[in-house]
N, C-alpha and C positions, 0 to 999 in steps of 0.2 A: 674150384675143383674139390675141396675137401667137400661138399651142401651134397655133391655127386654117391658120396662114400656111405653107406645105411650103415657104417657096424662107428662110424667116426662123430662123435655128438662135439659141434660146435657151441663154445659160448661166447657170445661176446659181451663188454664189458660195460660200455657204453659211459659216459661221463663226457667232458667235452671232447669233441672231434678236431687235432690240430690237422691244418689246410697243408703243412707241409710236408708231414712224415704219415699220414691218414692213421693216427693212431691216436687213442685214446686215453684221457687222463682227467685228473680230478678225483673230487669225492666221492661223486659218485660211483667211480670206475674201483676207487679201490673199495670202496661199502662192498661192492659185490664181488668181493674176494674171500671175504667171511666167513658165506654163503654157498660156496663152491668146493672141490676136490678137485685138483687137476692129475691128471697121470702126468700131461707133458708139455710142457711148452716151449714154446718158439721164443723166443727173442731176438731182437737184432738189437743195434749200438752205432754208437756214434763212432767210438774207438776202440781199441783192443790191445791191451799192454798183456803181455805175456808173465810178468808179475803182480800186475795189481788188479787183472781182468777188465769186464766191459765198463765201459763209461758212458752216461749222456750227455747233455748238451744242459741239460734243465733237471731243476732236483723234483720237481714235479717228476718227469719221466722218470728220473733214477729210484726217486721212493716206489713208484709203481711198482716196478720193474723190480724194486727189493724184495717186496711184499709176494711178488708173481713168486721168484726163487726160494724163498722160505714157504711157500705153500706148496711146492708142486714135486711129485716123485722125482720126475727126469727132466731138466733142464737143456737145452738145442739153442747152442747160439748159429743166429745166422748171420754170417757179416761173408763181405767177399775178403779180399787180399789187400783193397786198399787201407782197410782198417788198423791192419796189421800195425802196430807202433805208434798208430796216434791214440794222443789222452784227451778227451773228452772234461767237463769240468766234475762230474762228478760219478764215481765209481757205486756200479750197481751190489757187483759177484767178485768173489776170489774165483779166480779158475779151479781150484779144489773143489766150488761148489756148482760147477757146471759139468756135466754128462758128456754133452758132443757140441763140439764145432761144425758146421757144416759151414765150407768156404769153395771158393771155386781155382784156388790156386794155394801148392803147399808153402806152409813156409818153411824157414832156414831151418837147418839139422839141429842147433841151440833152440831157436824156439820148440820146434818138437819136443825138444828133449826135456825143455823147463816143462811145458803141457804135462808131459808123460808122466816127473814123477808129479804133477799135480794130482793124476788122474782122470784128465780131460783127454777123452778120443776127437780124431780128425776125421773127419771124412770128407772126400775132393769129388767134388758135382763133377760130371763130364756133362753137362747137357750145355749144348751148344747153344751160343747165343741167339737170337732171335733175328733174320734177316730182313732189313726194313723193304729191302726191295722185293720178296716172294709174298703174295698176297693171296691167304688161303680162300 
């Protein structure tokens, strides 16, 4: 969708391709961080602790992922709701240093509330799930 958008310049990172999360990591992937200016990025996570932010699975991903948040103006996590309270092994971000949450369900008025004076915004997708049974 984004390849569709002419004012929107993708880059990808390329270093090894994992077969489970289809994302990228390695040396090479972060060499070509260096190299780069991002306005904004995406992230997603493994897990999402309301005090100690996202986590991965792999310090591989998480250094990435470090490196992505210290280069980049505005920061978008993307997790849904089941992320919400699990930890991951190893923490990318403080929520202080991430911009917006984008999830598809709020959470508790405590978590908001720890977000808020973090200074991480929420923003709740309404876009409906995808119905296996309607075939465009």
């Amino acid at each position: 969708l984004l390849a569709e958008k002419s004012s929107i310049h993708v880059i990808l990172l390329g270093g090894n391709l994992r077969a489970s999360s289809l994302s990228c990591t390695g040396w090479a992937a972060e060499q070509t961080l260096d190299f780069v200016r991002i306005d904004a990025a995406y992230v997603s996570c493994r897990g999402f602790d309301s005090q100690r932010g996202p986590s991965e699975a792999t310090e591989e991903q998480s250094r990435l992922k470090r490196r992505i948040v210290e280069r980049s103006e505005e920061v978008c996590l993307l997790a849904d709701a089941s992320k919400m309270g699990l930890c991951s092994s190893y923490f990318f971000a403080h929520p202080s240093e991430l911009d917006l949450w984008i999830t598809d369900k709020p959470p508790s008025d405590e978590v908001q509330s720890t977000l808020a004076k973090a200074g991480l915004r929420i923003e709740i997708t309404n876009h409906p799930k995808p119905n296996p049974d309607v075939h465009e």
